[in-house]
C-alpha positions in Angstrom: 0.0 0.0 0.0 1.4 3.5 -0.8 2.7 5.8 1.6 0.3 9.2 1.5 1.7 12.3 1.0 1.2 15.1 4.2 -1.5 17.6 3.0 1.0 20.5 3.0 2.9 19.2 -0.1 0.0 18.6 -2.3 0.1 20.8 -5.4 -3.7 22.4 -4.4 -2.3 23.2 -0.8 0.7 25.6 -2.2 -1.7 26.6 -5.0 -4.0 28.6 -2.5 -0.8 29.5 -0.5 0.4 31.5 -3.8 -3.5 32.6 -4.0 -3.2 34.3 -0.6 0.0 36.2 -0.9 -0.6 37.9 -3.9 -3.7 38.7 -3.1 -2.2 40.2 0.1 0.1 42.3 -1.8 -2.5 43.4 -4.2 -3.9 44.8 -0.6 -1.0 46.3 0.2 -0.3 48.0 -3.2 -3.8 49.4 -3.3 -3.7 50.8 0.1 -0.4 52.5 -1.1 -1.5 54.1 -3.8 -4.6 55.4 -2.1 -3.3 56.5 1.1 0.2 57.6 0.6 2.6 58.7 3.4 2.3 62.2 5.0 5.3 63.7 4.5 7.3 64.6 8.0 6.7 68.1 8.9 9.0 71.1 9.5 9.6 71.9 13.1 9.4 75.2 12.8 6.4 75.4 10.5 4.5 72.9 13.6 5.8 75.2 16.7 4.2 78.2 13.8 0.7 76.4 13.3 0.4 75.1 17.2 1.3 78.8 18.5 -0.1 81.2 15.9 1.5 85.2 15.8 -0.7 87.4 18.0 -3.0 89.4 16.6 -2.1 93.2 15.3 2.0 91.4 14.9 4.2 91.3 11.7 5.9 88.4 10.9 9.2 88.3 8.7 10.9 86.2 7.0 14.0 86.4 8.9 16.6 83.4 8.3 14.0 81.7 6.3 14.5 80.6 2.3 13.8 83.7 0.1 11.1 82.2 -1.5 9.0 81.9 1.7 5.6 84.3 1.8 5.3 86.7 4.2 2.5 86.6 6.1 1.1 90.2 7.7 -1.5 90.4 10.3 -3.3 93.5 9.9 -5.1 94.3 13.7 -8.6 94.7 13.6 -11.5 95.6 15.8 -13.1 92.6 16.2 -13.6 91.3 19.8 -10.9 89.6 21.5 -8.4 91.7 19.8 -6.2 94.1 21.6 -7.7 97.4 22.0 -7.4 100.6 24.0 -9.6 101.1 27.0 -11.6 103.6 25.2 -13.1 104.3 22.1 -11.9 106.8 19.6 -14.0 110.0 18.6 -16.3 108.6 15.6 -17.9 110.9 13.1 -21.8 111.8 13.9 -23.7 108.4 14.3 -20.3 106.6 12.8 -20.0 102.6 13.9 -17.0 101.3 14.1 -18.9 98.0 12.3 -20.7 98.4 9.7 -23.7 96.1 9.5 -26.7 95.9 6.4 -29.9 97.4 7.5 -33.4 96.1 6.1 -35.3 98.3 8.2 -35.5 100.6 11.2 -36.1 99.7 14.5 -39.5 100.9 15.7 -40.0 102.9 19.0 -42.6 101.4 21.6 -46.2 102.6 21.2 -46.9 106.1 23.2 -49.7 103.6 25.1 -50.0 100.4 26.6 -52.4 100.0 23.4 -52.1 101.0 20.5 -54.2 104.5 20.3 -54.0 107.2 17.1 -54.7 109.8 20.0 -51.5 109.0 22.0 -49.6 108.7 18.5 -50.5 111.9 17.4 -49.7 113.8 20.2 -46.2 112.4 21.0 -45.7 112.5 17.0 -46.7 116.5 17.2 -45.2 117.4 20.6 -41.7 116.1 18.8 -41.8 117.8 15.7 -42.5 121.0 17.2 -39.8 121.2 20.2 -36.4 122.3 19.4 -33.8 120.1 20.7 -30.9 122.9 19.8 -31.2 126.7 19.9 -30.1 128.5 17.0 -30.1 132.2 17.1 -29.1 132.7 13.5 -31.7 131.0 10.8 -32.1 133.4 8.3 -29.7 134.7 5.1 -30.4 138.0 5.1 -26.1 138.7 5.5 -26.3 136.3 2.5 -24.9 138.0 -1.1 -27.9 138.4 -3.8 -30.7 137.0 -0.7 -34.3 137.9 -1.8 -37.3 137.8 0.4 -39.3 136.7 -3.0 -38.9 132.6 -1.8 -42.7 131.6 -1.0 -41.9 129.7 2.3 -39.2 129.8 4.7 -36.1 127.1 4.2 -34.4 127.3 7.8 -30.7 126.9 8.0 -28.0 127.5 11.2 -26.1 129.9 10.5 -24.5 130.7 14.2 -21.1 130.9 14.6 -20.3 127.7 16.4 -21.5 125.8 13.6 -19.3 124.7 10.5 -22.0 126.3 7.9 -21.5 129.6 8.0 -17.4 129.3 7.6 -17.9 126.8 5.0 -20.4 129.4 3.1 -17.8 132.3 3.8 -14.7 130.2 2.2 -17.0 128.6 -0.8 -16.6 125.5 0.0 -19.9 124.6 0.8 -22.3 122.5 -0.9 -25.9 122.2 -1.4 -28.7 119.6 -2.6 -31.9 120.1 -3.6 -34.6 117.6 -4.2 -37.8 118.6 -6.0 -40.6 117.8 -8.4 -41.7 120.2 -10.6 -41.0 123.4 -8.1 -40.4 126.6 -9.5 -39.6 128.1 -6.0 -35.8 128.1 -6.6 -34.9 131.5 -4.6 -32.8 129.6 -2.1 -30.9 128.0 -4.3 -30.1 131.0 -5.9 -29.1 132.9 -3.0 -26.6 129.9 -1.8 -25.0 130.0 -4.9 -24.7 134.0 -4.8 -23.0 133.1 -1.6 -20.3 131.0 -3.2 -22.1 127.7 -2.3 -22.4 125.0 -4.9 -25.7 124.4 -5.6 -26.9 120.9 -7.2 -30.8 120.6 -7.9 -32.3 117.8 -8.6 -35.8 117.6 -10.9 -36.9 115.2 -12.8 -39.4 117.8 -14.9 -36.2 119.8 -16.4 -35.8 119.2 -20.2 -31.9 118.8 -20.5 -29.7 116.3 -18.4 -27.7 119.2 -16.7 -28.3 122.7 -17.2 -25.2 125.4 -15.2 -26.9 128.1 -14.3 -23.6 131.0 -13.2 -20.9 129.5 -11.6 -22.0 127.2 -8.9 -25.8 126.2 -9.8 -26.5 123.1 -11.5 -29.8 121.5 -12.7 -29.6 118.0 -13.7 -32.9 115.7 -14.8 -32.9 113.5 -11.9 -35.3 112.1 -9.5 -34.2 111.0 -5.7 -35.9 108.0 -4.8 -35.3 105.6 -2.2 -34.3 102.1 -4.3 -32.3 102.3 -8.0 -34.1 101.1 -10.8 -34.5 97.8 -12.5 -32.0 98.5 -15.2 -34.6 96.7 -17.9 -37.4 99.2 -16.9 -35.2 102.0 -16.9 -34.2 102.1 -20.5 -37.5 102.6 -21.8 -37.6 105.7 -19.9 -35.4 108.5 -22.2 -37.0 111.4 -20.5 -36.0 110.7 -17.1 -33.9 109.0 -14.0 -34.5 108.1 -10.9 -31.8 106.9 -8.2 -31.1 106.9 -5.0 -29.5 109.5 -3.0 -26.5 107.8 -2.4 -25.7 106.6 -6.0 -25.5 109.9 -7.4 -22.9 110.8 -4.1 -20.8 108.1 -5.7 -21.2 108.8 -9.3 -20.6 112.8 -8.5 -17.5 111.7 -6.0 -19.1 114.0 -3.4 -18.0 113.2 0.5 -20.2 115.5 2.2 -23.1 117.4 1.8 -23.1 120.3 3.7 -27.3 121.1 3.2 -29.8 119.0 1.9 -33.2 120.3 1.2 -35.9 118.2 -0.2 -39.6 119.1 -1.5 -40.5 115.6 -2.4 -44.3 116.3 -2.1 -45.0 113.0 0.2 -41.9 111.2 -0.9 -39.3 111.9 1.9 -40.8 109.6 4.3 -39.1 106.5 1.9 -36.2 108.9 1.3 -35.5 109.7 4.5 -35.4 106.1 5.6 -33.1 104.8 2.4 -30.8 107.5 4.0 -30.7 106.1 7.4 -30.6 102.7 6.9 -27.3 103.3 3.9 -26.0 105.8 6.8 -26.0 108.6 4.1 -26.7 110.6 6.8 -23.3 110.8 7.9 -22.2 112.6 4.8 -24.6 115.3 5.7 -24.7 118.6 8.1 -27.9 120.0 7.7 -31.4 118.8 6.9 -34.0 121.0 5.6 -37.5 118.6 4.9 -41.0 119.5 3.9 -42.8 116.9 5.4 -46.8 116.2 4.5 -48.9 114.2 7.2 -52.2 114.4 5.5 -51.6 110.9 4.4 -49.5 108.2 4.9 -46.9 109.2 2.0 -46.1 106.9 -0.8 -45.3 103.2 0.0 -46.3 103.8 3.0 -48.9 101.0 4.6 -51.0 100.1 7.8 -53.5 101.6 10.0 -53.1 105.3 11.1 -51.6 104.4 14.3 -49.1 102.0 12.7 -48.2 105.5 10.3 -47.6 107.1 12.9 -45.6 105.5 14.9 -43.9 104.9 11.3 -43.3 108.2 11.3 -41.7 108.9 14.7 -39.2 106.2 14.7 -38.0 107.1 11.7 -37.3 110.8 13.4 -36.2 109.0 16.5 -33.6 107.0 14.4 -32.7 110.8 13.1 -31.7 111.3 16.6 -29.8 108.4 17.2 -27.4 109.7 14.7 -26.6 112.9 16.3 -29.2 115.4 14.4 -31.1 117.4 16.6 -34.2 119.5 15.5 -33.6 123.4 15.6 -36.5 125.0 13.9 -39.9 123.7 12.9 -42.2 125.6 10.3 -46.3 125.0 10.1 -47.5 125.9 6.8 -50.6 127.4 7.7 -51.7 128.2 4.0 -52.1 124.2 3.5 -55.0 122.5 4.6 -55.6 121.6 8.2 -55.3 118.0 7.7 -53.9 114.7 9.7 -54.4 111.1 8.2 -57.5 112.8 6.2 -58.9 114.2 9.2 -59.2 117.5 10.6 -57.7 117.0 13.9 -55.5 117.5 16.5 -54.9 120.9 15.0 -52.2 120.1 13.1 -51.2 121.6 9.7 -50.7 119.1 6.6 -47.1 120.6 5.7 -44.4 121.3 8.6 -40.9 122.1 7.0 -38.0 120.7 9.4 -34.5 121.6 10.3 -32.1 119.5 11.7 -28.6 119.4 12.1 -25.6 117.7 13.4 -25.2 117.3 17.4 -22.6 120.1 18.5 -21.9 118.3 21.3 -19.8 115.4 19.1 -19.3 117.6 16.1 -17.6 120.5 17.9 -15.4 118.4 19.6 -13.7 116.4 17.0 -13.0 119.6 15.3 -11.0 120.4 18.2 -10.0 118.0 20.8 -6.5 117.9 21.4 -4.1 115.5 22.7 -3.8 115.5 26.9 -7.0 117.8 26.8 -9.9 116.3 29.0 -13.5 117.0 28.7 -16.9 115.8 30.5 -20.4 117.4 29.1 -24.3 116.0 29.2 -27.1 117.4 27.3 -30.9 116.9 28.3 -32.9 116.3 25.5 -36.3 115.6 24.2 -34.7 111.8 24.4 -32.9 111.8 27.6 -29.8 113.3 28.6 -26.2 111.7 26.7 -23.2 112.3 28.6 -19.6 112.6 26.4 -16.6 112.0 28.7 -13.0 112.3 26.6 -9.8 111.8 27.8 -6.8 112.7 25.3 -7.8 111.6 22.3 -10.6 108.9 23.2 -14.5 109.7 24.0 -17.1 107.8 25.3 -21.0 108.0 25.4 -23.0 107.5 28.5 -26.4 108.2 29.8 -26.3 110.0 33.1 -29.1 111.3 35.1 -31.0 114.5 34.1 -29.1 117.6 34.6 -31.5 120.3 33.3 -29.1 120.8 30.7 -25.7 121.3 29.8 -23.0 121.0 32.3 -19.3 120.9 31.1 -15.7 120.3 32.8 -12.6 120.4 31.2 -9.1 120.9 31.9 -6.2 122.1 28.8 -9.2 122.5 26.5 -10.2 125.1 24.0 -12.4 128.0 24.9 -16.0 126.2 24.7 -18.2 129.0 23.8 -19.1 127.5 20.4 -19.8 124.4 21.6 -23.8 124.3 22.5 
């Protein structure tokens, strides 16, 4: 009887042992080429990723190759950064960040319900209380001033204020907004002065028309949104745009008046200039408001309009404008919401202009000066505090006014 070979040197047994090691180094190969090694890292470039330069630091190349980047760390505001204890002076209602508006924030209701009585009254009592005196509102010291304009247009024209320098150096500059108003006498008279004077109409026949040396006409209409580019073609007659695209295609900074007739359009206009802060570019207002409806675009009950309309003034506030003179047309109809009521006018023309109590002192702060002032208001009294060149606001309890202290400052008598 034959002697059986072992198991292990049968042709089938090293058959599957080839089987098993190449398919192991298929394996291995496969794993290879689809995870390769991660290449050893730099010490220095693992110390630089595990401990980061700080913040507001420059890093330079140093002994490193030549054709290593540099890297710069530019410091920024954000929180967690290093900053000073204070903040510095910003421009009138500036923010340090700025963030995209949709809308403006509406105040509380004047009741515990909503009520066009309490509305009406708090929206009244704040249009017609100066927040600022000014003693000087007419241009009768003005070059080539008529008394022929058919209603007053109130600016400040006090010392302390920049607007009266800026008129006597011509360097000043005015916009106008209208619609179809032939009451152009102010303009006129600002740009006798030396002011240059932009109107803006959409009823003039030529694109621009240059009146003299500083008065300009140009065929445009101020609304609060640009035009859909596909609707605006078909219109060779006329443009419309918004306040703040023709600052940018005119390469104007600052506006040093801005007077708008709108004829029920500023309440839209007004708010497209608060919520793009195009406020800031400006020093004076001058509005013709109408309150004998809601204005155009406008919706919601007569309370809700109302309220509408005081936040919108409230927001006005909150970026350092103060009301200084307030004109009721009486030759208009005495109308509220389509109602004669609360004997109000339909037409109030409004001045407001920049806070002196921020204003004044950027102009003039100086390094090691110190300063501390409140102001009472028809919002509550704001306190300023500035210590070299850094200010801060605070509210404070009501004084009854103004109340200043300072020490190596300026004389203050064209300050409030």
């Amino acid at each position: 009887m034959p002697k059986e070979r072992p198991l292990w040197r049968g042709p089938a047994f090293r058959l599957c042992l080839l089987s098993a090691a190449l398919f192991l180094c298929l394996q291995l190969g496969m794993r290879r080429s689809w995870c390769p090694e991660e290449k050893p890292r730099a010490p220095a470039a693992a110390a630089g990723r595990a401990h980061p330069p700080p913040r507001g630091t420059e890093q330079h190349p140093g002994a490193a190759a030549a054709g290593r980047r540099r890297v710069t760390y530019v410091r920024s505001g954000r929180r967690g950064s290093a900053a000073p204890g204070c903040c510095p002076l910003q421009p009138p209602g500036g923010r340090r960040r700025k963030t995209v508006r949709w809308h403006i924030e509406l105040q509380p209701w004047a009741s515990p319900t909503p009520s066009l009585n309490y509305e009406a009254l708090r929206f009244l009592k704040y249009i017609s209380t100066s927040q600022i005196s000014c003693e000087h509102m007419n241009l009768n010291s003005l070059r080539g001033y008529s008394e022929t304009a058919k209603k007053p247009w109130s600016i400040c024209l006090d010392e302390r204020f920049s607007l009266i320098h800026r008129i006597r150096s011509k360097q000043c500059r005015l916009y106008s907004l209208g619609l179809g108003n032939d009451d152009n006498q102010f303009e006129i008279s600002m740009a006798n002065s030396g002011c240059e004077v932009h109107r803006f109409d959409p009823s003039i026949k030529s694109a621009h028309i240059q009146e003299g040396r500083h008065l300009w006409y140009h065929r445009l209409s101020i609304d609060w949104r640009d035009p859909n580019p596909a609707i605006a073609a078909h219109k060779l007659h006329s443009n419309t745009k918004k306040l703040g695209t023709i600052l940018n295609e005119f390469g104007h900074q600052k506006i040093d008046v801005l007077k708008a007739d709108v004829e029920s359009a500023e309440w839209k206009i007004l708010e497209n200039l608060i919520l793009e802060d195009v406020v800031e570019q400006i020093g004076q207002l001058v509005f013709e408001v109408h309150i004998h409806w809601p204005g155009f675009e406008v919706s919601g009950n007569d309370s809700t309009v109302v309220r509408y309309w005081y936040s919108l003034l409230r927001e006005l506030e909150l970026k350092d404008f103060r009301l200084f003179h307030t004109y009721k047309d009486l030759s208009k109809p005495q109308m509220f919401l389509k109602k004669e009521a609360f004997n109000a006018s339909s037409c109030y023309t409004l001045s407001w202009l920049v806070n002196a109590l921020t204003s004044a002192l950027q102009g003039t702060l100086a390094a090691g000066s110190e300063f501390s002032a409140s102001h009472t208001g028809v919002g509550g009294t704001e306190r300023l505090s500035c210590r070299k060149s850094c200010c801060q606001r605070s509210p404070s309890s009501p004084s009854g006014g103004f109340s200043r202290r300072r020490r190596g400052f300026p004389s203050s008598s064209g300050l409030f």
